[in-house]
Short mmCIF file of the C-alpha atoms (twelve columns), coordinates in Angstrom:
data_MODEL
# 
_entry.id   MODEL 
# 
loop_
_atom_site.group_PDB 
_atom_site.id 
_atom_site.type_symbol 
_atom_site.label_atom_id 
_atom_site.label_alt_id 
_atom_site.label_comp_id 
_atom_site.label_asym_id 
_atom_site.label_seq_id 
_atom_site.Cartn_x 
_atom_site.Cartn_y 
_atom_site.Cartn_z 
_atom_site.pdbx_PDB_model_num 
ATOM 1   C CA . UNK A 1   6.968   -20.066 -61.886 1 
ATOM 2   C CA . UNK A 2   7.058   -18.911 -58.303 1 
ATOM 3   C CA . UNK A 3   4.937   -18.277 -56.625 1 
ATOM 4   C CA . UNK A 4   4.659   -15.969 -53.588 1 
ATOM 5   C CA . UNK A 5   2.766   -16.789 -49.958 1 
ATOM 6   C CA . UNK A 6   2.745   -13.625 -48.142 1 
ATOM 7   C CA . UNK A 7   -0.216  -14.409 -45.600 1 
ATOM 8   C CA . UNK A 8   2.310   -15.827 -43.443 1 
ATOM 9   C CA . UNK A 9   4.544   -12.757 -42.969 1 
ATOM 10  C CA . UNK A 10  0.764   -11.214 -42.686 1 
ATOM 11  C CA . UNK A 11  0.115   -13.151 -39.885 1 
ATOM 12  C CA . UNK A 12  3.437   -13.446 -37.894 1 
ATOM 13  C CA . UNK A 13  2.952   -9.367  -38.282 1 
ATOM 14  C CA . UNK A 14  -0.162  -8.653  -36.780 1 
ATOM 15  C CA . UNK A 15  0.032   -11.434 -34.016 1 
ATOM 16  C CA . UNK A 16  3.154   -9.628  -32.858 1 
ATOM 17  C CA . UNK A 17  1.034   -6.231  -33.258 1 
ATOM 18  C CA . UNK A 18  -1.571  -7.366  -31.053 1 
ATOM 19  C CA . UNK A 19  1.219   -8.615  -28.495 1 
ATOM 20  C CA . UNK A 20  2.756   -5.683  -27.892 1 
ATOM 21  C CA . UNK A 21  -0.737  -3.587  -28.059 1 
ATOM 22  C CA . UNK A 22  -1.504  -6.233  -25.111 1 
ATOM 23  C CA . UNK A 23  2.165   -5.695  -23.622 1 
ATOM 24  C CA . UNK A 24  1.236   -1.643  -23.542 1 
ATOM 25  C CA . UNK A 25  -2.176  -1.832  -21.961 1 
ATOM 26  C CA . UNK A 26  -0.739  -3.964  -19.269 1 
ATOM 27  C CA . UNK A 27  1.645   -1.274  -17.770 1 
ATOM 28  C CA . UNK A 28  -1.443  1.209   -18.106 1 
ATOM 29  C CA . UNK A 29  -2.795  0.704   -14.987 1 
ATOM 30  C CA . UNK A 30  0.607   1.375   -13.218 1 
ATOM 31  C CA . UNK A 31  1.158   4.048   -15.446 1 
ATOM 32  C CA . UNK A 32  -1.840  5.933   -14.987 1 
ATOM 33  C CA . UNK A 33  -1.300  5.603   -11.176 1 
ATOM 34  C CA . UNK A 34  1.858   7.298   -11.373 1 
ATOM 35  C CA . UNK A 35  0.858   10.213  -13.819 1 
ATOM 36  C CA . UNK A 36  -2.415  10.903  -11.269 1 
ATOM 37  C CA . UNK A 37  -0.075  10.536  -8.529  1 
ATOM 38  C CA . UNK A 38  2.400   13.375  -9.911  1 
ATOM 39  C CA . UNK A 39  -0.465  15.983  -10.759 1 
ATOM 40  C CA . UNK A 40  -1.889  14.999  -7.067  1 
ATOM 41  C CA . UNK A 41  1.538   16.185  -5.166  1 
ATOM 42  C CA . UNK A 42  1.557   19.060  -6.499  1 
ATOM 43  C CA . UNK A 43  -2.234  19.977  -6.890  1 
ATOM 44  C CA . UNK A 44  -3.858  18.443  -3.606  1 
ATOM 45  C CA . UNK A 45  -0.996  18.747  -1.250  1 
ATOM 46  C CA . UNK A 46  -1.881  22.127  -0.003  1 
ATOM 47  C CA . UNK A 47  -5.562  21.032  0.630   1 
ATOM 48  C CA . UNK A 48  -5.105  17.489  1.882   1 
ATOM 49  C CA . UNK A 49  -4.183  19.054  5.529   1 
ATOM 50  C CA . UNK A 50  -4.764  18.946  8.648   1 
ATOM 51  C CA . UNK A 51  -5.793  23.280  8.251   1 
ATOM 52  C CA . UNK A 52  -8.929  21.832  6.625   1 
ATOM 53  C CA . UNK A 53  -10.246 19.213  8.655   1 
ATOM 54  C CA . UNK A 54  -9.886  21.831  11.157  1 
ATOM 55  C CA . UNK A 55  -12.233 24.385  9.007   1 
ATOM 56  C CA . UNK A 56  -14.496 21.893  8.172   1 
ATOM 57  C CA . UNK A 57  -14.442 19.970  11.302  1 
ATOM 58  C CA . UNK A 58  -18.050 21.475  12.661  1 
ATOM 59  C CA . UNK A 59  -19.848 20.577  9.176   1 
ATOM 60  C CA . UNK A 60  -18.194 17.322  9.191   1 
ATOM 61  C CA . UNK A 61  -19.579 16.551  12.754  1 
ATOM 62  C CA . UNK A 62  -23.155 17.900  11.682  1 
ATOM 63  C CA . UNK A 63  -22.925 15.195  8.867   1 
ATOM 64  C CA . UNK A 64  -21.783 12.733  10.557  1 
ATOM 65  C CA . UNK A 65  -24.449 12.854  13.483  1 
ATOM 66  C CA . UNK A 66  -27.190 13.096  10.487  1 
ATOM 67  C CA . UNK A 67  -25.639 10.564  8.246   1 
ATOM 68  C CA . UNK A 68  -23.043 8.320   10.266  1 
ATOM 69  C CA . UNK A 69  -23.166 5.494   7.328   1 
ATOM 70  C CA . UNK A 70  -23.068 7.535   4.568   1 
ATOM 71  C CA . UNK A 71  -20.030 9.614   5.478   1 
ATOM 72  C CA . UNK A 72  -18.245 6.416   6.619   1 
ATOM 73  C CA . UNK A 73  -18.746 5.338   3.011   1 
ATOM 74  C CA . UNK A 74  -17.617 8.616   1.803   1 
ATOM 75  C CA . UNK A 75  -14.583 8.741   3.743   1 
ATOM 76  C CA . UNK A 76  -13.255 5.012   2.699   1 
ATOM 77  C CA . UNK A 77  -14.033 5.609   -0.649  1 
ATOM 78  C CA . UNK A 78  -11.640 8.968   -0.517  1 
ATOM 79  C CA . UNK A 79  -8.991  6.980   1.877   1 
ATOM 80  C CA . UNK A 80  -9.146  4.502   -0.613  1 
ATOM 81  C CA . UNK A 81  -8.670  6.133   -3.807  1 
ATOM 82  C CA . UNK A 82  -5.572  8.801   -1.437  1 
ATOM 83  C CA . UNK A 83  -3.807  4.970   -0.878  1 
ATOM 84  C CA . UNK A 84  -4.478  4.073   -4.433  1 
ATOM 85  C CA . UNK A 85  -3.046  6.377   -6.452  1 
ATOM 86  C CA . UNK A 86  -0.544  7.780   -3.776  1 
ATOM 87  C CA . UNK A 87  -2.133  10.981  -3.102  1 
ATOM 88  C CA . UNK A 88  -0.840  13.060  -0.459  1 
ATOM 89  C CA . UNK A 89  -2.611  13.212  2.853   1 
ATOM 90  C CA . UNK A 90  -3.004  9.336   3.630   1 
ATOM 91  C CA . UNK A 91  -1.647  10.455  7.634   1 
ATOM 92  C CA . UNK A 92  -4.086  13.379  7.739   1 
ATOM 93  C CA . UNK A 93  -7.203  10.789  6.444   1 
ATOM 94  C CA . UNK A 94  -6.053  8.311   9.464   1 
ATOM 95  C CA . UNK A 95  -6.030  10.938  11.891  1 
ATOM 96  C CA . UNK A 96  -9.458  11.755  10.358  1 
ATOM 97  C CA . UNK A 97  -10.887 8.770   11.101  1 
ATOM 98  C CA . UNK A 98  -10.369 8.874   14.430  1 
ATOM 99  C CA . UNK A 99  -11.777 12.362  14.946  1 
ATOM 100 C CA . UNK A 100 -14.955 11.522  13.216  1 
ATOM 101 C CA . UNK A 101 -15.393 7.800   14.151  1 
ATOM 102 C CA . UNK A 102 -13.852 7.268   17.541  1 
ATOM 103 C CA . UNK A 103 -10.908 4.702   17.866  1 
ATOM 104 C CA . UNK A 104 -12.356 1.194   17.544  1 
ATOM 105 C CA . UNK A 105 -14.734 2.263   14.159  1 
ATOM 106 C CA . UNK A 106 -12.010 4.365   12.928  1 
ATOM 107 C CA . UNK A 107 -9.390  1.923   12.967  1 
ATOM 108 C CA . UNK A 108 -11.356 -0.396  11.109  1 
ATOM 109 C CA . UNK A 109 -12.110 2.177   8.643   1 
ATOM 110 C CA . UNK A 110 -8.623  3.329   8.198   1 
ATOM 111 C CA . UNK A 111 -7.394  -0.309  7.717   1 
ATOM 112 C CA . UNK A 112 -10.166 -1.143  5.470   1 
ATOM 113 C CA . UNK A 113 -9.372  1.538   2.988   1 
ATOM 114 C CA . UNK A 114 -5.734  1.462   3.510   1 
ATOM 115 C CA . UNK A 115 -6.144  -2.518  3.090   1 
ATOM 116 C CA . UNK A 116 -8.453  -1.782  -0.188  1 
ATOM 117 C CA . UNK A 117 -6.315  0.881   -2.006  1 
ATOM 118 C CA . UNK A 118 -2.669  -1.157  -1.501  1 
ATOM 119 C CA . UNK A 119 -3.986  -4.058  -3.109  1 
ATOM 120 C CA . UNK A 120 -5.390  -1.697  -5.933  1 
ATOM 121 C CA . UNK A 121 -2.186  -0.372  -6.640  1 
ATOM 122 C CA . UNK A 122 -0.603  -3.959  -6.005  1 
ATOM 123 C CA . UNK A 123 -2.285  -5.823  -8.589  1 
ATOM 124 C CA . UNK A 124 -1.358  -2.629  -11.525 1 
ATOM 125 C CA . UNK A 125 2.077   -3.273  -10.715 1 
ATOM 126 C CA . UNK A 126 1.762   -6.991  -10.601 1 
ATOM 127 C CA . UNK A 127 -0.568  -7.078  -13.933 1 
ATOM 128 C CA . UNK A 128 2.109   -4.995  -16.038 1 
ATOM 129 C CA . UNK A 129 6.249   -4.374  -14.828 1 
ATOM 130 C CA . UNK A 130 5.608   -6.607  -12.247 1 
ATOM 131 C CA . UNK A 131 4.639   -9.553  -14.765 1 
ATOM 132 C CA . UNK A 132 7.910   -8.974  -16.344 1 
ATOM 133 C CA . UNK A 133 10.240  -8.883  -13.548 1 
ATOM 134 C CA . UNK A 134 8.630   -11.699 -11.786 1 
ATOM 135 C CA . UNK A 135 9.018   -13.887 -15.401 1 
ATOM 136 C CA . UNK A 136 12.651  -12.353 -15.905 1 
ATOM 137 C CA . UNK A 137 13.470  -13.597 -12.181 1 
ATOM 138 C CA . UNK A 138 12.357  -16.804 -12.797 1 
ATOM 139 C CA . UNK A 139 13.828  -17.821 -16.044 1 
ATOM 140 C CA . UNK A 140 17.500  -16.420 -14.121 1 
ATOM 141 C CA . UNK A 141 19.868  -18.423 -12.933 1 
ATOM 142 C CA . UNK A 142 22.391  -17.653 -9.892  1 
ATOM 143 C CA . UNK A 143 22.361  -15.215 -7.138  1 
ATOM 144 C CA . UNK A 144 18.768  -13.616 -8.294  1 
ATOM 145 C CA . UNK A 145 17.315  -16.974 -8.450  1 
ATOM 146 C CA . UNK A 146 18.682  -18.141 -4.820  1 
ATOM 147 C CA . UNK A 147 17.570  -14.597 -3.690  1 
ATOM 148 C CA . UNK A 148 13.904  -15.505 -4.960  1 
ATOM 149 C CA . UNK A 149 13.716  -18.707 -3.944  1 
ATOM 150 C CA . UNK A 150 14.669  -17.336 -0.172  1 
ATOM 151 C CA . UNK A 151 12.478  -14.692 -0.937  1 
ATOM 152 C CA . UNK A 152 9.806   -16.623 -1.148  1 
ATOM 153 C CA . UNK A 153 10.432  -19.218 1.587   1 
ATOM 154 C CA . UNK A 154 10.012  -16.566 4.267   1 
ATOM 155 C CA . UNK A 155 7.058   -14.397 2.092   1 
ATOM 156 C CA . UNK A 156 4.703   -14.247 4.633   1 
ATOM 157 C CA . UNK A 157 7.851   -13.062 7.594   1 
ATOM 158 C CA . UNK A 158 9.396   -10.392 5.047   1 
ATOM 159 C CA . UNK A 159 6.212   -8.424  4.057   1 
ATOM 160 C CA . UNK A 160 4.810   -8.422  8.076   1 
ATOM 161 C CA . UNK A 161 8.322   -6.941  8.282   1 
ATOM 162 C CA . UNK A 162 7.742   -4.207  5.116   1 
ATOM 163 C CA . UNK A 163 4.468   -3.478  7.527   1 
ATOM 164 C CA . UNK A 164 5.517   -3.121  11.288  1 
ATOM 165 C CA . UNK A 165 9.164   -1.014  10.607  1 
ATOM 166 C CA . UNK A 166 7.840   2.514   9.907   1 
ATOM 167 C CA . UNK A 167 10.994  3.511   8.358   1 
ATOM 168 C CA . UNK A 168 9.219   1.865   5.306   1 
ATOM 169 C CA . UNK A 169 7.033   4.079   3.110   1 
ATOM 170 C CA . UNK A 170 3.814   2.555   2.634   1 
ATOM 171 C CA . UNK A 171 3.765   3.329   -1.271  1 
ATOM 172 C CA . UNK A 172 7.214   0.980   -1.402  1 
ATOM 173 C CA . UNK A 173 5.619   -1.700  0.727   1 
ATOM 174 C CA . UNK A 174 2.688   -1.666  -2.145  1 
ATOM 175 C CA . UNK A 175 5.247   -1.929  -4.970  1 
ATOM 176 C CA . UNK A 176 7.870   -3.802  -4.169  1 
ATOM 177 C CA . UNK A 177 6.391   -7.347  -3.413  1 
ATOM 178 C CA . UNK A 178 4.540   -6.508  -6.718  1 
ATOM 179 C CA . UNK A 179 7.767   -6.794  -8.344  1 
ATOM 180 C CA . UNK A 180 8.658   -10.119 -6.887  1 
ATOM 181 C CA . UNK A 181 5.834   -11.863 -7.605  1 
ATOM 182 C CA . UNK A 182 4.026   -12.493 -4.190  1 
ATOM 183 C CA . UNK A 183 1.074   -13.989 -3.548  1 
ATOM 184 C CA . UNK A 184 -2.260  -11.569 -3.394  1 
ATOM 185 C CA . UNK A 185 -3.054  -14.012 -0.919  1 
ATOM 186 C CA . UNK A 186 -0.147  -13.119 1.743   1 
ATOM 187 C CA . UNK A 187 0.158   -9.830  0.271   1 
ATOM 188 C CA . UNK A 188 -3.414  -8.748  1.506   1 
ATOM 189 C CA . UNK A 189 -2.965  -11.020 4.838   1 
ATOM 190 C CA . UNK A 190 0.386   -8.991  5.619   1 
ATOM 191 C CA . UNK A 191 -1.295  -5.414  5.032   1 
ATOM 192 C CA . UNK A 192 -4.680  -5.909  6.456   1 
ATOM 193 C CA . UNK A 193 -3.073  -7.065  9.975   1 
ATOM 194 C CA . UNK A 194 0.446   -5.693  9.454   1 
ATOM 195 C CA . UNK A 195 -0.921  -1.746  9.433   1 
ATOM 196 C CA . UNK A 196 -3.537  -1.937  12.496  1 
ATOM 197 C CA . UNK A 197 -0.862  -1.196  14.902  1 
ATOM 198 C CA . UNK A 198 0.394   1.804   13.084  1 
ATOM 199 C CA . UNK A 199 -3.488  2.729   12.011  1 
ATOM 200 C CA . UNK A 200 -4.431  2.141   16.115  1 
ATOM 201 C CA . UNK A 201 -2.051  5.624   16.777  1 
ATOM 202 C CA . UNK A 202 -2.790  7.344   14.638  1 
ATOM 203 C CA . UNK A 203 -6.582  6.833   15.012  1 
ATOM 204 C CA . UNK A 204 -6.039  7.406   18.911  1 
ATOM 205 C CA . UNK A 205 -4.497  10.908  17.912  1 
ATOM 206 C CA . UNK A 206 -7.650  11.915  15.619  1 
ATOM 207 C CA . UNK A 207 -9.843  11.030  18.936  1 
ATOM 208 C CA . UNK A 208 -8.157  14.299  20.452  1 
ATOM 209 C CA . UNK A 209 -7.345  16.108  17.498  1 
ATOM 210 C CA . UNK A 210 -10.781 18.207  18.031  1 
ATOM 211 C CA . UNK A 211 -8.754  19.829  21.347  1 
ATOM 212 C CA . UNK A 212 -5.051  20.399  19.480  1 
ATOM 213 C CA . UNK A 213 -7.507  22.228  17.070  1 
ATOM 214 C CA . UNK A 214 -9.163  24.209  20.426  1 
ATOM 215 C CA . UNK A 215 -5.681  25.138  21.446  1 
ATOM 216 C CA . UNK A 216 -4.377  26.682  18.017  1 
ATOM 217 C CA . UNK A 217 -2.248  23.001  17.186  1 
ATOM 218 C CA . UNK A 218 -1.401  20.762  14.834  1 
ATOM 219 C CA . UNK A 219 -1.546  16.915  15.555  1 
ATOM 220 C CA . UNK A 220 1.917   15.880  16.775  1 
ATOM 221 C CA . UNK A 221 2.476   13.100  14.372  1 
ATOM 222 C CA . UNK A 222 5.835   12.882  15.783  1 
ATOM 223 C CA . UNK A 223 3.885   10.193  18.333  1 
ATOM 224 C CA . UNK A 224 4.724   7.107   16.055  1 
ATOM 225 C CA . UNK A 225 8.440   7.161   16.976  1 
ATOM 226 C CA . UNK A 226 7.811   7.662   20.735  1 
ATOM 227 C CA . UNK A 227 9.416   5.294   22.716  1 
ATOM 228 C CA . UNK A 228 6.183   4.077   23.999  1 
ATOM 229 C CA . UNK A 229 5.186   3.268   20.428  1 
ATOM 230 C CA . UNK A 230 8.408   2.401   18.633  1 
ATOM 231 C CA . UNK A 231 9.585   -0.395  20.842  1 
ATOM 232 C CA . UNK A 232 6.141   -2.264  20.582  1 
ATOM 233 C CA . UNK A 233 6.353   -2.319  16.721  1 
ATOM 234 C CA . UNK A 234 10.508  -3.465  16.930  1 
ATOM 235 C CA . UNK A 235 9.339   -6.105  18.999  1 
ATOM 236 C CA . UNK A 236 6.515   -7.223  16.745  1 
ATOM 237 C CA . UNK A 237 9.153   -6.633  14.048  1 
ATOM 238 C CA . UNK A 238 11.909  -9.259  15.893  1 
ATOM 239 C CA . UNK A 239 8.874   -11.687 16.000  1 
ATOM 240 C CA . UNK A 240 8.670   -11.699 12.855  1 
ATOM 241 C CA . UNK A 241 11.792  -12.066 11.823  1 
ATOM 242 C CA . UNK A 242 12.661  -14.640 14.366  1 
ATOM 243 C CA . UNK A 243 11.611  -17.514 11.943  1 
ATOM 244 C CA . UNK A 244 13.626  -16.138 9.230   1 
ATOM 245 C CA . UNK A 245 16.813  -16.189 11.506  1 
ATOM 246 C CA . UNK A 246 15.559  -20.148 13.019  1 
ATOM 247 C CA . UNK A 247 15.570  -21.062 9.087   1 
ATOM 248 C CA . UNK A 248 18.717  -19.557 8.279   1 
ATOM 249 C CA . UNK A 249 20.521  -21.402 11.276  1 
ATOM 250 C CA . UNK A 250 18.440  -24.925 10.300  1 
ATOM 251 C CA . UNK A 251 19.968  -24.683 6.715   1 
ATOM 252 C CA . UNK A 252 23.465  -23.919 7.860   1 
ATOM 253 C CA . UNK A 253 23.425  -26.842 10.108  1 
ATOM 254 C CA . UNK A 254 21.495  -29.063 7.487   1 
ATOM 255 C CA . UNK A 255 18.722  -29.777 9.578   1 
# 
């Protein structure tokens, strides 16, 4: 007589149920950021503006002289979640900052949040597709392998880079070295310093933002790719890319 053992198949059946339950509530995070991301272009976008920060600007003020700490919480908090989940606005919030905090406090502010919220939506990418690309990459042999293992000699060099060019959106700068598996270490090093130039204009045009409003304007945003401004940052740029270009040279010549 035979006889049948079927708590094995039982087994092998829900252990590969509770994988892929596992597998799915990894990509949630990422997935929830996009879905709240969609509704918020095409729900917030025609209140995230710089029209009302100039209607509100006076009761903004009043709070802000009765409450300095508890509107700077309020405001990183909002800046935070705008960076987070990709909500439109992010270069009205940084001009915002400035107008209500004054250059110095509201560049810290701005990088702060802006600092908080990328590596928010860095570690949901990492934690679910990002998990599985970086594995994928890894176990590959070849031309993606040699591109990671490059990739990940100059880390630190490539994301200052994904920072300072501002042809770069910032939501792809978030994303992207999810995908590849860098560090949170570098990742947060690169943003927190890598944005302060770019935050320190736009914060300097929120300190006179209250007199565009005075005049009937609308911040000139158009600022960042002054030559004034846009040399600085391709310099800072070339630095950092110089010692990717000295390592390319020392393994050419073997040194």
């Amino acid at each position: 007589m035979t006889v049948s053992d079927n708590s094995v198949p039982r087994r092998d059946t829900k252990e590969t149920a509770t994988m892929t339950r596992t597998g799915l509530l990894r990509h949630l995070p990422l997935a929830l950021i996009l879905i709240v991301a969609a509704v918020g272009f095409f729900t917030l976008r025609d209140y995230l503006t710089f029209q009302t920060l100039a209607e509100n600007r006076d009761a903004l003020l009043a709070f802000r002289n009765d409450n300095f700490a508890g509107l700077a919480a309020a405001f990183v908090a909002v800046y935070v979640l705008i960076v987070a989940f990709s909500l439109p606005g992010a270069a009205v919030a940084s001009v915002t900052g400035g107008f209500l905090f004054g250059l110095w406090a509201g560049t810290a502010f701005n990088v702060l949040a802006a600092t908080i919220g990328a590596v928010a939506i860095f570690l949901a990418a990492r934690t679910g597709l990002g998990q599985t690309l970086s594995a994928k990459m890894n176990a590959s042999e070849g031309t993606v392998k040699t591109l990671k293992a490059r990739l990940h000699e100059n880390e630190i060099e490539v994301l200052f880079l994904m920072r300072l060019i501002p042809v770069v959106p910032f939501f792809v700068a978030n994303i992207v070295p999810a995908f590849v598996g860098v560090s949170l270490r570098n990742f947060v090093l690169t943003t927190a310093l890598g944005i302060v130039p770019g935050a320190i204009v736009f914060t300097s045009i929120g300190v006179g933002v209250g007199e565009v409003f005075d005049r009937g304007g609308t911040p000139d945003l158009s600022l960042l790719y002054a030559p004034q401004v846009i040399l600085p940052l391709l310099g800072l740029a070339a630095l950092a890319a110089l010692p990717i270009a000295i390592r390319a040279v020392r393994g050419k010549k073997g040194l």
